[in-house]
Residue, then its C-alpha position, 0 to 999 in steps of 0.5 A: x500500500x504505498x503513501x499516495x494511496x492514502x490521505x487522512x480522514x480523521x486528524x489525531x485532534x479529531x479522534x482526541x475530542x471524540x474521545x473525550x466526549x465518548x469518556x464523557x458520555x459513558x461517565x454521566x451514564x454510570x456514574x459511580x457505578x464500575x464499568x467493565x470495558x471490554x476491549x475487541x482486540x487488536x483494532x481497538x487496544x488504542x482506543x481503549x487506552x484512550x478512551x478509559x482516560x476519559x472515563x471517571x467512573x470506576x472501571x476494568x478492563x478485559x479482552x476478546x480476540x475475534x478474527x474475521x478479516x484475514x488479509x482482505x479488505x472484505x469480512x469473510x462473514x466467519x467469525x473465530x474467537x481467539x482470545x476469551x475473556x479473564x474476568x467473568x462478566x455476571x451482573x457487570x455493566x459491560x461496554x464493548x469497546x470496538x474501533x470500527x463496526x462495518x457489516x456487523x457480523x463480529x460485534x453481533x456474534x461477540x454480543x449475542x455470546x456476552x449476553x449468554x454470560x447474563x451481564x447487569x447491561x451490555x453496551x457497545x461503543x464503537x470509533x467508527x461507525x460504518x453504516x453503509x456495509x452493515x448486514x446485520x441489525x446491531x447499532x452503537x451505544x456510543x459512537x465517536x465518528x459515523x462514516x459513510x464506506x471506504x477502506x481506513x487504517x491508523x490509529x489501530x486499524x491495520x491492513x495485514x497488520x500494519x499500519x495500526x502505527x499511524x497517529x490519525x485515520x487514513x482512507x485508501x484509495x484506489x490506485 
C-alpha cells in the first residue's frame, strides 16, 4: 500500500475530542457505578487506552480476540474467537469497546455470546461507525465518528497488520 494511496480522514485532534466526549458520555451514564470495558482486540487496544482516560467512573478492563478479516479488505462473514475473556462478566455493566463496526457480523456474534454470560447491561461503543456495509441489525451505544464506506487504517486499524502505527485515520484509495 504505498503513501499516495492514502490521505487522512480523521486528524489525531479529531479522534482526541471524540474521545473525550465518548469518556464523557459513558461517565454521566454510570456514574459511580464500575464499568467493565471490554476491549475487541487488536483494532481497538488504542482506543481503549484512550478512551478509559476519559472515563471517571470506576472501571476494568478485559479482552476478546475475534478474527474475521484475514488479509482482505472484505469480512469473510466467519467469525473465530481467539482470545476469551479473564474476568467473568455476571451482573457487570459491560461496554464493548470496538474501533470500527462495518457489516456487523463480529460485534453481533461477540454480543449475542456476552449476553449468554447474563451481564447487569451490555453496551457497545464503537470509533467508527460504518453504516453503509452493515448486514446485520446491531447499532452503537456510543459512537465517536459515523462514516459513510471506504477502506481506513491508523490509529489501530491495520491492513495485514500494519499500519495500526499511524497517529490519525487514513482512507485508501484506489490506485
Amino acid at each position: 500500500m504505498a503513501e499516495q494511496n492514502r490521505k487522512i480522514l480523521f486528524s489525531r485532534e479529531r479522534i482526541a475530542a471524540e474521545i473525550k466526549r465518548l469518556g464523557q458520555e459513558i461517565s454521566q451514564d454510570y456514574g459511580d457505578e464500575e464499568i467493565m470495558l471490554v476491549g475487541v482486540l487488536k483494532g481497538s487496544f488504542l482506543f481503549i487506552a484512550d478512551l478509559i482516560r476519559e472515563i471517571k467512573s470506576p472501571s476494568v478492563v478485559d479482552f476478546v480476540r475475534l478474527a474475521s478479516y484475514g488479509s482482505g479488505t472484505q469480512t469473510s462473514g466467519i467469525i473465530e474467537f481467539r482470545k476469551e475473556l479473564e474476568m467473568p462478566i455476571t451482573d457487570r455493566h459491560v461496554i464493548v469497546i470496538e474501533d470500527i463496526v462495518d457489516s456487523g457480523y463480529t460485534l453481533e456474534c461477540l454480543y449475542n455470546k456476552l449476553l449468554l454470560q447474563k451481564p447487569r447491561s451490555l453496551k457497545i461503543c464503537t470509533l467508527i461507525d460504518k453504516r453503509a456495509r452493515r448486514e446485520v441489525a446491531i447499532e452503537a451505544d456510543y459512537i465517536g465518528i459515523s462514516m459513510d464506506d471506504g477502506f481506513i487504517i491508523g490509529y489501530g486499524l491495520d491492513h495485514d497488520e500494519k499500519y495500526r502505527n499511524l497517529p490519525d485515520i487514513y482512507i485508501v484509495e484506489e490506485a
